[in-house]
PyMOL Python script that loads the backbone (N, CA, C, O; Angstrom):
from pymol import cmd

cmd.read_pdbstr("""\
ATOM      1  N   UNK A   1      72.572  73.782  93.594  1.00  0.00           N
ATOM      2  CA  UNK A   1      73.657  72.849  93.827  1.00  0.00           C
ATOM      3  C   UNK A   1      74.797  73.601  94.499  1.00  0.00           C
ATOM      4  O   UNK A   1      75.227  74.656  94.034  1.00  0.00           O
ATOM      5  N   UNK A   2      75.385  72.909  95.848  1.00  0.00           N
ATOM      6  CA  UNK A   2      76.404  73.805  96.341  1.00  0.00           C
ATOM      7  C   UNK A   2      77.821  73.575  95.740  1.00  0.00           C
ATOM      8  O   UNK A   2      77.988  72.966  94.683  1.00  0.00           O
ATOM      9  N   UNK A   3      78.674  74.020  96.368  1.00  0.00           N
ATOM     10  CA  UNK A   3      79.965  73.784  95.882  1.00  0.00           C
ATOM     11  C   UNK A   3      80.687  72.128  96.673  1.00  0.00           C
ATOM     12  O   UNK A   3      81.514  71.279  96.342  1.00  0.00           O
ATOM     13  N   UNK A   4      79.986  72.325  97.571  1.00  0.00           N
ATOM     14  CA  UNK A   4      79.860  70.220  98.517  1.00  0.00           C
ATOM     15  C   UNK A   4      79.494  69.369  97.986  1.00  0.00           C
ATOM     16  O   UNK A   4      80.023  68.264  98.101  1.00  0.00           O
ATOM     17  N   UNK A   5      78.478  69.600  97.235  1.00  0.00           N
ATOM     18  CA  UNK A   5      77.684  68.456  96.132  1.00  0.00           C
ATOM     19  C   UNK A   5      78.764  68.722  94.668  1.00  0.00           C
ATOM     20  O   UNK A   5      79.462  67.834  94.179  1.00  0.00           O
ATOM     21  N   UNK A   6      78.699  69.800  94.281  1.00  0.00           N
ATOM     22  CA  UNK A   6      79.970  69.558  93.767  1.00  0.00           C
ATOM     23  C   UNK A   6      81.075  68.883  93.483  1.00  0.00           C
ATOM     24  O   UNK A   6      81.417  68.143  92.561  1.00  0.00           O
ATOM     25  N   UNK A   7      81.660  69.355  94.637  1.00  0.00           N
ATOM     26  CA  UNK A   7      82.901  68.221  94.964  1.00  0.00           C
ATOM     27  C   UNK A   7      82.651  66.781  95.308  1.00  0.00           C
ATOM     28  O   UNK A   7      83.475  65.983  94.861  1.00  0.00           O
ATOM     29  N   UNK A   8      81.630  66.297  96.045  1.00  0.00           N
ATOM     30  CA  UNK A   8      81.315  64.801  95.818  1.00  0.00           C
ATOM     31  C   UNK A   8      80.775  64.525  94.557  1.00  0.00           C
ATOM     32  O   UNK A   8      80.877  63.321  94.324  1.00  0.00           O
ATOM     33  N   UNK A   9      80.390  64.974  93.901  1.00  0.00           N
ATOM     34  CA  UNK A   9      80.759  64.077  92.405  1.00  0.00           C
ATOM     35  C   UNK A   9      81.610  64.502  91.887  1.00  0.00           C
ATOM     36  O   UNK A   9      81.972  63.804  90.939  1.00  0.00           O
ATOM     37  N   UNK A  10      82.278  65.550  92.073  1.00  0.00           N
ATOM     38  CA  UNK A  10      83.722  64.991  91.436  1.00  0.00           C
ATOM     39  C   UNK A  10      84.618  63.579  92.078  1.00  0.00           C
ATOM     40  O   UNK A  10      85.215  62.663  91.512  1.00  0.00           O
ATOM     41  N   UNK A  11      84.436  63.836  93.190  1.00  0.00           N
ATOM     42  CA  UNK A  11      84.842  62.361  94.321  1.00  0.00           C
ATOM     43  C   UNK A  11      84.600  61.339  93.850  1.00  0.00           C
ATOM     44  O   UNK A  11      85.423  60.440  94.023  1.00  0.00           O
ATOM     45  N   UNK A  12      83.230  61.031  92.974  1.00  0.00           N
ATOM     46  CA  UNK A  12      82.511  60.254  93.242  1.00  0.00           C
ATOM     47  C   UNK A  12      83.460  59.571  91.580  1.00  0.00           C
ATOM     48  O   UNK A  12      83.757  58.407  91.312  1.00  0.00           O
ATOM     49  N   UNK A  13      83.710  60.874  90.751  1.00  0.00           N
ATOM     50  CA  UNK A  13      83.726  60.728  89.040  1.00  0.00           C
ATOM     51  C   UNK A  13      85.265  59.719  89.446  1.00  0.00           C
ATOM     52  O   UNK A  13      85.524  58.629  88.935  1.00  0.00           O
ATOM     53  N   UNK A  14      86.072  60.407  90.425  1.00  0.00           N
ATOM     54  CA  UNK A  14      87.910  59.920  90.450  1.00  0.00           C
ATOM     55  C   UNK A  14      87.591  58.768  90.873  1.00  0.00           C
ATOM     56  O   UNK A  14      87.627  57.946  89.958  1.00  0.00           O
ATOM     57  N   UNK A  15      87.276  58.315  91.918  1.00  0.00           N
ATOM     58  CA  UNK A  15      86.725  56.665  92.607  1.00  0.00           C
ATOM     59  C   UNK A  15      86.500  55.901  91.167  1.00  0.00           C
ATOM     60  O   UNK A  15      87.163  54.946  90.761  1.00  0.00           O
ATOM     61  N   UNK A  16      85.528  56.478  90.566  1.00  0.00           N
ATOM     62  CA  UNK A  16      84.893  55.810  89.621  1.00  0.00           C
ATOM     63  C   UNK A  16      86.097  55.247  88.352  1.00  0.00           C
ATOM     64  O   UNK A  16      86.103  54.193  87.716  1.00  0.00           O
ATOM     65  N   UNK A  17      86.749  56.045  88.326  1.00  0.00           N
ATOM     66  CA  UNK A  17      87.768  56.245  87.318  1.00  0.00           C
ATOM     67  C   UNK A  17      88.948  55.452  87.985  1.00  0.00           C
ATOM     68  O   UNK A  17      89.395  54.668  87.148  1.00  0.00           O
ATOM     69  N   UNK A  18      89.629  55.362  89.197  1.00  0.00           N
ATOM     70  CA  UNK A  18      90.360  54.783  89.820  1.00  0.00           C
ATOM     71  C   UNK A  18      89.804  53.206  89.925  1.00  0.00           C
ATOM     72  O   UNK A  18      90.340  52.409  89.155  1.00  0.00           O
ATOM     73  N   UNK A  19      88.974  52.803  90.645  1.00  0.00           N
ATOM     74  CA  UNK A  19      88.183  51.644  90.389  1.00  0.00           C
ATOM     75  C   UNK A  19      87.981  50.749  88.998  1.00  0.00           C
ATOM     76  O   UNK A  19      88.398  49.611  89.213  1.00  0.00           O
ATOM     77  N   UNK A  20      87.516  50.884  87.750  1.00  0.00           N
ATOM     78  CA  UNK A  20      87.856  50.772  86.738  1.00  0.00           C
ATOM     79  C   UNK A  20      88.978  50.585  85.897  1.00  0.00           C
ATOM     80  O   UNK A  20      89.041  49.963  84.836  1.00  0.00           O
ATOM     81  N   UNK A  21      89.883  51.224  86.528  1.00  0.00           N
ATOM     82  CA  UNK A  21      91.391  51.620  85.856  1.00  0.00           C
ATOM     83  C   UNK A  21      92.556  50.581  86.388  1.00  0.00           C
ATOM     84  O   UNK A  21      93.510  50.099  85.778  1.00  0.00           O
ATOM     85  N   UNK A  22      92.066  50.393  87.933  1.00  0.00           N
ATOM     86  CA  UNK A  22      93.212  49.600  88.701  1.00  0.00           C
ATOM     87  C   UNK A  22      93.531  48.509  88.348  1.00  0.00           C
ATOM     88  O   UNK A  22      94.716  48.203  88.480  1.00  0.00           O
ATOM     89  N   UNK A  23      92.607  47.560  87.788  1.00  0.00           N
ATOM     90  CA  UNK A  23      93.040  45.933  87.669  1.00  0.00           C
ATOM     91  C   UNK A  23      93.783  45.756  86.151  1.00  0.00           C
ATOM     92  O   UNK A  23      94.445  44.863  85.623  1.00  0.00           O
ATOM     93  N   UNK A  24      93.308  47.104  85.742  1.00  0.00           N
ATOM     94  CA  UNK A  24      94.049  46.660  84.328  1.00  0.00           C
ATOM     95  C   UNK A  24      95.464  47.341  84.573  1.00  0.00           C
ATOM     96  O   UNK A  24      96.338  46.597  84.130  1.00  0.00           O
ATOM     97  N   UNK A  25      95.983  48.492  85.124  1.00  0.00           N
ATOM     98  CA  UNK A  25      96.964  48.882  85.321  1.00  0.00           C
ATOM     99  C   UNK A  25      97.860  48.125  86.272  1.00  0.00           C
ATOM    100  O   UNK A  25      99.064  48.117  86.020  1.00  0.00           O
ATOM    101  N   UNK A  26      97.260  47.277  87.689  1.00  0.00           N
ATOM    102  CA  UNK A  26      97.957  46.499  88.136  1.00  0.00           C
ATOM    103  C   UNK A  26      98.534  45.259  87.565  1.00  0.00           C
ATOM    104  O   UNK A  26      99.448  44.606  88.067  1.00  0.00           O
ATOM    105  N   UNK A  27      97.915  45.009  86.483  1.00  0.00           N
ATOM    106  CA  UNK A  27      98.196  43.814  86.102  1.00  0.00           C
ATOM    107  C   UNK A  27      99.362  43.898  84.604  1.00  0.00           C
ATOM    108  O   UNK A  27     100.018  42.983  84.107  1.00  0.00           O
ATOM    109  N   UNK A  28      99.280  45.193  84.240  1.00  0.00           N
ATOM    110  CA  UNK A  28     100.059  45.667  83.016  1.00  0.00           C
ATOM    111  C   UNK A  28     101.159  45.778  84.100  1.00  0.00           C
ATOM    112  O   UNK A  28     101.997  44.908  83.864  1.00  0.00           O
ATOM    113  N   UNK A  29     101.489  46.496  85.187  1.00  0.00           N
ATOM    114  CA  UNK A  29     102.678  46.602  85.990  1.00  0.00           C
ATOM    115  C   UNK A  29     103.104  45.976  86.636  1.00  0.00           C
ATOM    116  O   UNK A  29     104.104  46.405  87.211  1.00  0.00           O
ATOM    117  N   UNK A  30     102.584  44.431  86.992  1.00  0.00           N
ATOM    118  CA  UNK A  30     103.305  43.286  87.890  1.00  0.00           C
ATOM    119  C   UNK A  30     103.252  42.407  86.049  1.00  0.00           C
ATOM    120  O   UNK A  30     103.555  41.214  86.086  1.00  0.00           O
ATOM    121  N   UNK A  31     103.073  42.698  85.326  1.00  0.00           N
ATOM    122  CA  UNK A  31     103.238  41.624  83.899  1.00  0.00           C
ATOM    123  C   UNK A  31     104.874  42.239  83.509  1.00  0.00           C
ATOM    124  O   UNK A  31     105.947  41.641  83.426  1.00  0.00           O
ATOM    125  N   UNK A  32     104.530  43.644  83.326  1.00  0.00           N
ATOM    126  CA  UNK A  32     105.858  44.327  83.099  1.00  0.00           C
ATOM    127  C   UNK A  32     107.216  44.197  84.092  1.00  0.00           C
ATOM    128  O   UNK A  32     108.376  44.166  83.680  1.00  0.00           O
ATOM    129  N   UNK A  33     106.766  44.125  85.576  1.00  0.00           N
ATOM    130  CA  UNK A  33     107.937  43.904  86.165  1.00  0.00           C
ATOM    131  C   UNK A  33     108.314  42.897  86.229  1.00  0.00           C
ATOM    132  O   UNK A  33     109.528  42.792  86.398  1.00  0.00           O
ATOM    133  N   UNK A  34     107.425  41.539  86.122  1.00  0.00           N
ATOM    134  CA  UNK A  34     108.128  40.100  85.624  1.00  0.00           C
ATOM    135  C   UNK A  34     108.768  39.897  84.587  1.00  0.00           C
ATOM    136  O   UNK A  34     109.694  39.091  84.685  1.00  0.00           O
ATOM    137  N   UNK A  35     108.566  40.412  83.507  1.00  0.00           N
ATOM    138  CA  UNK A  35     109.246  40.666  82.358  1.00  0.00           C
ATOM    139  C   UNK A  35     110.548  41.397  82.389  1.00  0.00           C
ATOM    140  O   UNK A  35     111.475  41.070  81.647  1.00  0.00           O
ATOM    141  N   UNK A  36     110.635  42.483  83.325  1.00  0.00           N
ATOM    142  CA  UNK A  36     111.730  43.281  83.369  1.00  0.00           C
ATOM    143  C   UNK A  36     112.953  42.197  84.335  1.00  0.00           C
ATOM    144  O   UNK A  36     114.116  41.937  84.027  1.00  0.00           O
ATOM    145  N   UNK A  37     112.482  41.924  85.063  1.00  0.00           N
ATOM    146  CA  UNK A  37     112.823  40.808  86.239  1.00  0.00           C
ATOM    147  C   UNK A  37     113.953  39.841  85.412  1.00  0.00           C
ATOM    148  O   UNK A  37     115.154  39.618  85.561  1.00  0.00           O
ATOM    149  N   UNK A  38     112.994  39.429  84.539  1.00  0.00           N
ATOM    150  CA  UNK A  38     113.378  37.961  83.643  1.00  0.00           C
ATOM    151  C   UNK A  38     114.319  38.977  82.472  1.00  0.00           C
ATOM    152  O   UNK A  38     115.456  38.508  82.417  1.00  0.00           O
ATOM    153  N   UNK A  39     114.209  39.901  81.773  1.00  0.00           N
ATOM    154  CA  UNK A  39     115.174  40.242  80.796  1.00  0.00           C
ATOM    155  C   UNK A  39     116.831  40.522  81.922  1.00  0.00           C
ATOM    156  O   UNK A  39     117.969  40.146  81.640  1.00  0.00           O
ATOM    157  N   UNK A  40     116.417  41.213  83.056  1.00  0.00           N
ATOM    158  CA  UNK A  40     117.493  41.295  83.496  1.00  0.00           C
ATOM    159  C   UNK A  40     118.134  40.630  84.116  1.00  0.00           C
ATOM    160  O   UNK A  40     119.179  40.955  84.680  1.00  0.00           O
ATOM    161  N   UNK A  41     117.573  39.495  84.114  1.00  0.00           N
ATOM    162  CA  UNK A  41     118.044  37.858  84.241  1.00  0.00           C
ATOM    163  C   UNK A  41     119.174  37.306  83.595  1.00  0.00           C
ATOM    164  O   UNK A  41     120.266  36.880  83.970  1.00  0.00           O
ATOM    165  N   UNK A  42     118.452  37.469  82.253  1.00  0.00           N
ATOM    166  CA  UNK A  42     119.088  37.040  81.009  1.00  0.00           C
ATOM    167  C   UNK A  42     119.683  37.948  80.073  1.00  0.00           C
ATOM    168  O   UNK A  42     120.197  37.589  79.014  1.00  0.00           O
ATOM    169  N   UNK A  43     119.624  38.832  80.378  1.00  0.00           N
ATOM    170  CA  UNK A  43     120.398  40.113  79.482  1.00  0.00           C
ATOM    171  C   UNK A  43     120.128  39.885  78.626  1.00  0.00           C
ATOM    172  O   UNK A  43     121.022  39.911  77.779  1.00  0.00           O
ATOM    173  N   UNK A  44     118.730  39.492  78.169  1.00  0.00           N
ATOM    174  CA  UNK A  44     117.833  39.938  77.024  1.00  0.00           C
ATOM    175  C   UNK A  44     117.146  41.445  76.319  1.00  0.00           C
ATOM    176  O   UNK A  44     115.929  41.524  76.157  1.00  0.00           O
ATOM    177  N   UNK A  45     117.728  42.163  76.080  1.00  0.00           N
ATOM    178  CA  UNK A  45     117.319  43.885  76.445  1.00  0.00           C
ATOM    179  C   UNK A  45     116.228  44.239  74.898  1.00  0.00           C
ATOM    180  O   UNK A  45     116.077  45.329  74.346  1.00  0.00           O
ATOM    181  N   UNK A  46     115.785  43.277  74.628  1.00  0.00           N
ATOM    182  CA  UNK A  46     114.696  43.571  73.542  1.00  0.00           C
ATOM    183  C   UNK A  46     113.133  44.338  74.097  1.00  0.00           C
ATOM    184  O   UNK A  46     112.311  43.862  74.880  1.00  0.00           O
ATOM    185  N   UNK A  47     113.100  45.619  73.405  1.00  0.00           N
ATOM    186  CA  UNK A  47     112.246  46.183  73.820  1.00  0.00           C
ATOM    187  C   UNK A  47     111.132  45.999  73.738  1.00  0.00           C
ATOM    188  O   UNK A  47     110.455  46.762  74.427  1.00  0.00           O
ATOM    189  N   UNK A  48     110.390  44.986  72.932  1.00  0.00           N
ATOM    190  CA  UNK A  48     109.109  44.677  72.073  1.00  0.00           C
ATOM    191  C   UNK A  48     108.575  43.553  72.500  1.00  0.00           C
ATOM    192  O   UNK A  48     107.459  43.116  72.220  1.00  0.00           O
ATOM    193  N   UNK A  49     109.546  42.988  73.324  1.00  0.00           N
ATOM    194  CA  UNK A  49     108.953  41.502  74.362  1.00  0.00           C
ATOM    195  C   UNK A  49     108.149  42.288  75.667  1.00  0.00           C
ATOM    196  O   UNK A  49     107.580  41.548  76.469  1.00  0.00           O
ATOM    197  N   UNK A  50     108.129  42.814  75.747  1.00  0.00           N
ATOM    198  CA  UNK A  50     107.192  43.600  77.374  1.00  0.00           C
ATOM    199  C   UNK A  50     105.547  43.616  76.303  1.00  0.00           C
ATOM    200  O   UNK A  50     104.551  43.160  76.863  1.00  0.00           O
ATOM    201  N   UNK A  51     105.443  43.978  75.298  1.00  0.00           N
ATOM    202  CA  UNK A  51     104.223  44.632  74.937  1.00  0.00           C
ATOM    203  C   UNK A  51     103.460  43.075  74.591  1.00  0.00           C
ATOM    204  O   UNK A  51     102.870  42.767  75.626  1.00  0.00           O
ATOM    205  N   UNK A  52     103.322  42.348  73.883  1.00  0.00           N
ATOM    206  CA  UNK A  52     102.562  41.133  73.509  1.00  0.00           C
ATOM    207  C   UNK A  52     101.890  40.632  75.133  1.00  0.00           C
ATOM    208  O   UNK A  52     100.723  40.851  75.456  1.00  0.00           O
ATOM    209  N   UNK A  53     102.846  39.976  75.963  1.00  0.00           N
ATOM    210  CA  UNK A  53     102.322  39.686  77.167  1.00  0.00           C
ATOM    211  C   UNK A  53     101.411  40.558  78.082  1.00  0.00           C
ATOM    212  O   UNK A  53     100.410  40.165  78.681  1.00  0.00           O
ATOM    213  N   UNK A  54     101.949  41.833  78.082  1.00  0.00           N
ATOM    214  CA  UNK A  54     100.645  43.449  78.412  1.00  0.00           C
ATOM    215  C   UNK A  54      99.700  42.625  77.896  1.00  0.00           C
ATOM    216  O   UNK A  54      99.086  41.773  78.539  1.00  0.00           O
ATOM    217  N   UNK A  55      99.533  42.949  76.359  1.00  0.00           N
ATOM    218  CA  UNK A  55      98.501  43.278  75.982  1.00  0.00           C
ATOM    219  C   UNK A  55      97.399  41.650  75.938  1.00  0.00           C
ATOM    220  O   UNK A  55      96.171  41.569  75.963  1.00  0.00           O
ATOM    221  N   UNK A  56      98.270  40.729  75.877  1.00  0.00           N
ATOM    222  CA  UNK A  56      97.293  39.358  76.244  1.00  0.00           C
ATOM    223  C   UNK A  56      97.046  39.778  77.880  1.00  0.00           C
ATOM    224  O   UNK A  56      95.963  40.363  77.869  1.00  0.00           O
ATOM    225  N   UNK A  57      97.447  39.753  78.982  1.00  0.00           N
ATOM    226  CA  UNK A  57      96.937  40.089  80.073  1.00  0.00           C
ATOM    227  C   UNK A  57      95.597  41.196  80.128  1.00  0.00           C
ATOM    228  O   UNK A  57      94.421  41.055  80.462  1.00  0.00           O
ATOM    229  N   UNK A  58      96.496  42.494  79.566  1.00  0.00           N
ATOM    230  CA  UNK A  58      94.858  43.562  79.636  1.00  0.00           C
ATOM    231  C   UNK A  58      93.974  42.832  78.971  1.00  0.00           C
ATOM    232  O   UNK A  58      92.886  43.198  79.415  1.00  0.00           O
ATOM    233  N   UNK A  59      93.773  41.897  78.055  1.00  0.00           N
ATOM    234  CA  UNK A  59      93.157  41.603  77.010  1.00  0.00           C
ATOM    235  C   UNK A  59      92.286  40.041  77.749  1.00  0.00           C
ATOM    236  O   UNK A  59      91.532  39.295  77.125  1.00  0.00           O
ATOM    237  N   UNK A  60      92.679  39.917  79.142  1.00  0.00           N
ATOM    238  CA  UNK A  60      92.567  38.844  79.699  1.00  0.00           C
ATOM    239  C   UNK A  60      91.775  38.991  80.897  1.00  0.00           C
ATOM    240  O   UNK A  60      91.159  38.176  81.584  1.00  0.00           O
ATOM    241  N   UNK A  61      91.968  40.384  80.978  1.00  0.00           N
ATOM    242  CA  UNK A  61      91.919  41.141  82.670  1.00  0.00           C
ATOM    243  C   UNK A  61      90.089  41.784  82.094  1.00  0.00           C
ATOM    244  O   UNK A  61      89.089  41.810  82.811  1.00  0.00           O
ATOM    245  N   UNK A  62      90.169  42.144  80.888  1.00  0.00           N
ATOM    246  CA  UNK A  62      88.718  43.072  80.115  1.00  0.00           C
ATOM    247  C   UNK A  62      88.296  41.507  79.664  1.00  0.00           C
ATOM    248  O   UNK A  62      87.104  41.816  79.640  1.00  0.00           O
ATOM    249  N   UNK A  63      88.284  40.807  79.478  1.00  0.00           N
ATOM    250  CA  UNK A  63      87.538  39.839  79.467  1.00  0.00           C
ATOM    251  C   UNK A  63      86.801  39.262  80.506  1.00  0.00           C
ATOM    252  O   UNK A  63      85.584  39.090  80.566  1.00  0.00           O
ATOM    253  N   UNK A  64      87.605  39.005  81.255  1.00  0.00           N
ATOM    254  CA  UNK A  64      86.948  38.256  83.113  1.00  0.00           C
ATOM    255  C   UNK A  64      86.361  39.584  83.569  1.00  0.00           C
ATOM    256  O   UNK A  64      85.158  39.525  83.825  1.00  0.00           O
ATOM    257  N   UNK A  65      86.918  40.717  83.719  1.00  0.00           N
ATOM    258  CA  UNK A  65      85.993  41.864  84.849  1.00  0.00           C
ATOM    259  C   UNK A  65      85.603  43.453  83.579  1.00  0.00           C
ATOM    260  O   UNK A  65      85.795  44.658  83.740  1.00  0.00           O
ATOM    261  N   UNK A  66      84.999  42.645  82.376  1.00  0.00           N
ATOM    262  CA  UNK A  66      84.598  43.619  81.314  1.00  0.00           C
ATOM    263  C   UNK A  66      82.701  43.557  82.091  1.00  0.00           C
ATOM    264  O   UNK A  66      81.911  44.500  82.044  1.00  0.00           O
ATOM    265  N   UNK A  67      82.480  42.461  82.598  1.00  0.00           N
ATOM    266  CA  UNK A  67      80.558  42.837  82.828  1.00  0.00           C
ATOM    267  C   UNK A  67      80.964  43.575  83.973  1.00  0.00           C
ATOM    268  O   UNK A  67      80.529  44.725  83.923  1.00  0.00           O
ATOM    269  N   UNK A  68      81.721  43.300  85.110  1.00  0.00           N
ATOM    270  CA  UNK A  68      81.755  44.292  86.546  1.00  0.00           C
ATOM    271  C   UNK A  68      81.938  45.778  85.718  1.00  0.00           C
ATOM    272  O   UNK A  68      81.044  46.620  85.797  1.00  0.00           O
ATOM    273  N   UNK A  69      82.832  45.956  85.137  1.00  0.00           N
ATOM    274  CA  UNK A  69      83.401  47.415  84.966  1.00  0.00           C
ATOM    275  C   UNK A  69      82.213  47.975  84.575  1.00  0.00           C
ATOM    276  O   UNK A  69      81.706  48.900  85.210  1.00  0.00           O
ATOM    277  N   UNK A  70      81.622  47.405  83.388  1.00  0.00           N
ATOM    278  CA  UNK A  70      79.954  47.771  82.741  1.00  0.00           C
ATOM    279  C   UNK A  70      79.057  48.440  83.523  1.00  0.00           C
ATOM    280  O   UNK A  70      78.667  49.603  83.416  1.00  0.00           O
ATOM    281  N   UNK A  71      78.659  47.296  84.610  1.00  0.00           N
ATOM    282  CA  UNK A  71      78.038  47.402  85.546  1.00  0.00           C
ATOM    283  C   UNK A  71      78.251  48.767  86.478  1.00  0.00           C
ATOM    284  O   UNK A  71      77.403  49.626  86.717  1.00  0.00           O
ATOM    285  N   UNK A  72      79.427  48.720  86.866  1.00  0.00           N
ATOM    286  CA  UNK A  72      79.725  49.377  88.006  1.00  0.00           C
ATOM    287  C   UNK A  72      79.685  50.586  87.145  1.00  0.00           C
ATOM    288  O   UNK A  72      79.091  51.378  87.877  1.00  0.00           O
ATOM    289  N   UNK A  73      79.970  51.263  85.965  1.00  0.00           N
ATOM    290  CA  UNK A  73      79.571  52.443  84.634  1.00  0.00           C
ATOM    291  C   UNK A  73      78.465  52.553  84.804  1.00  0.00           C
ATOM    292  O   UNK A  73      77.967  53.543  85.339  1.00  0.00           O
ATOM    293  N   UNK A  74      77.807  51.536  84.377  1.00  0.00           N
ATOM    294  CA  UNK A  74      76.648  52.117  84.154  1.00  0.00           C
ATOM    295  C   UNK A  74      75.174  52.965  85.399  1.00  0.00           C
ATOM    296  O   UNK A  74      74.294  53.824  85.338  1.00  0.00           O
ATOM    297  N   UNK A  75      75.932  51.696  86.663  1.00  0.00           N
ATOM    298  CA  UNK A  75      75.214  52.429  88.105  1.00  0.00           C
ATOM    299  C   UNK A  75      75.849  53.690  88.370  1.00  0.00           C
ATOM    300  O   UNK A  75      75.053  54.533  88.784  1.00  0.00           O
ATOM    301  N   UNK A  76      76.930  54.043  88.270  1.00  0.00           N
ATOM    302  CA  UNK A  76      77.419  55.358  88.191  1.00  0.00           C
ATOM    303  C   UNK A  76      76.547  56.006  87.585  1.00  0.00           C
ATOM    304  O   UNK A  76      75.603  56.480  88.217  1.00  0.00           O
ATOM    305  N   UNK A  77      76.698  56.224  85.809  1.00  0.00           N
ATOM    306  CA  UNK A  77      75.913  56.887  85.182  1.00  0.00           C
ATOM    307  C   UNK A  77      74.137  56.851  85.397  1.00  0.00           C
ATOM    308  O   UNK A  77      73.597  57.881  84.995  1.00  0.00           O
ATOM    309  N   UNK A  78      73.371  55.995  85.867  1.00  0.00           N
ATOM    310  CA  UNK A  78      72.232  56.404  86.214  1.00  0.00           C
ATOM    311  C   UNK A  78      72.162  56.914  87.343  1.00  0.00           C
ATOM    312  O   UNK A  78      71.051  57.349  87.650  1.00  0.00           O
ATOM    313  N   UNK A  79      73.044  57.021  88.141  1.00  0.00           N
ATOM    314  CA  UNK A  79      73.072  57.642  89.330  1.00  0.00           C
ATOM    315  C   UNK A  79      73.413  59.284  89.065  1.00  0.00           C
ATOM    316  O   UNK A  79      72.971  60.183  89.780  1.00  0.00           O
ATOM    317  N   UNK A  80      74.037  59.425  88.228  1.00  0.00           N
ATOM    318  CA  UNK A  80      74.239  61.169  87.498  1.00  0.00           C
ATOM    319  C   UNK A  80      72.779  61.503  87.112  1.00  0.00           C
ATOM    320  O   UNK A  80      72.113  62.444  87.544  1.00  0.00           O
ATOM    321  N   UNK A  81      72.380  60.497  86.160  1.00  0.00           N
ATOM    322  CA  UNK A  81      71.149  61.370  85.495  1.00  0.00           C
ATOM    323  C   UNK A  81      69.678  61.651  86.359  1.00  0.00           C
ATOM    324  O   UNK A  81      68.820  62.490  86.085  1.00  0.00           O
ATOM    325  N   UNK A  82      69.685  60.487  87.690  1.00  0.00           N
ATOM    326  CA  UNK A  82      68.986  61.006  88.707  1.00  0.00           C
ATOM    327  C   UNK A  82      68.985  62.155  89.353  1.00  0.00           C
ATOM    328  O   UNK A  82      68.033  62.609  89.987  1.00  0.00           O
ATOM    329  N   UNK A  83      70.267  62.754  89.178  1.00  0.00           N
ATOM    330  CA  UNK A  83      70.697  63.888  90.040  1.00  0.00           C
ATOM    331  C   UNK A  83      70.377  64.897  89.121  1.00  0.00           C
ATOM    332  O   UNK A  83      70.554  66.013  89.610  1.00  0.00           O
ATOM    333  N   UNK A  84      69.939  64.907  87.880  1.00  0.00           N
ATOM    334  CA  UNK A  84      69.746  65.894  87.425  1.00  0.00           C
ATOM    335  C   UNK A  84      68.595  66.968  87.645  1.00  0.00           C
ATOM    336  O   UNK A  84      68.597  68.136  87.255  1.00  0.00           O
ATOM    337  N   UNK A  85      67.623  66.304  88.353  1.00  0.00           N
ATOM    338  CA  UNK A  85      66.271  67.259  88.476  1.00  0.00           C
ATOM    339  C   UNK A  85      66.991  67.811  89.752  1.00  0.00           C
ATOM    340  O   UNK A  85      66.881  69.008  90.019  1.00  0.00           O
ATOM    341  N   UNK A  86      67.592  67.125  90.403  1.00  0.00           N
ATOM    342  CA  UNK A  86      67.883  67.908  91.634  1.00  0.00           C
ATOM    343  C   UNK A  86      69.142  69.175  91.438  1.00  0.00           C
ATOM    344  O   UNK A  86      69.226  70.055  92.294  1.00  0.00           O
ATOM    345  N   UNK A  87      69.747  69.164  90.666  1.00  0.00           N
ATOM    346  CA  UNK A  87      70.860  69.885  90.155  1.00  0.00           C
ATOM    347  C   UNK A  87      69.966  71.157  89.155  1.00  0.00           C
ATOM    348  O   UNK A  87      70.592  72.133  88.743  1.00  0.00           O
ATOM    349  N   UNK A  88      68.913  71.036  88.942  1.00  0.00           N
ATOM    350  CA  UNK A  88      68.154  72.241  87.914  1.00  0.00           C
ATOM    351  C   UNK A  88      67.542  73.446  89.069  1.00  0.00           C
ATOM    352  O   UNK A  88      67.457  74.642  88.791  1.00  0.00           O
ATOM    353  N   UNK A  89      67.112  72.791  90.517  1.00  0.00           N
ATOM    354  CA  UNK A  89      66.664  73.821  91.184  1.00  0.00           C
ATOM    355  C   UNK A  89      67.649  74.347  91.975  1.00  0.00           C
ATOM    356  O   UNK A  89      67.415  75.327  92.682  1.00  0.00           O
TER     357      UNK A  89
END
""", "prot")
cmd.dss("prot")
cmd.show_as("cartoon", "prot")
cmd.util.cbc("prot")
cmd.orient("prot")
């Protein structure tokens, strides 16, 4: 195994990890900035109103794209363990 093959799966591990990660983080950070939006609207400055709405959204976001993420894991991971006979010589 060179140090090229190497580095494309590490490439391959961050994609994988970025991909997975984005819809729930985009959606925790446009939930949060509507929220921030609206407290500073209203000069509501309670800190504990941002977290309930997060967490129904992430909780909304892993529901609708919980089989893609699976999916898209798990073709990753059989795609590692294929590589393994080739990674022994």
């Amino acid at each position: 195994m060179t140090i090229g093959d190497m580095v494309s799966l590490l490439r391959g591990g961050i994609f994988q990890i970025l991909m997975l990660s984005a819809p729930l983080l985009i959606s925790a950070l446009v939930v949060g900035l509507v929220i921030a939006i609206l407290q500073a609207a209203t000069q509501i400055q309670e800190q504990t109103l941002t977290f309930v709405p997060k967490i129904l959204v992430i909780l909304l976001i892993l529901a609708l794209l919980g089989g893609w993420m699976f999916t898209m894991l798990a073709n990753y991971t059989e795609e590692l363990f294929n590589l393994i006979p080739s990674m022994a010589s």
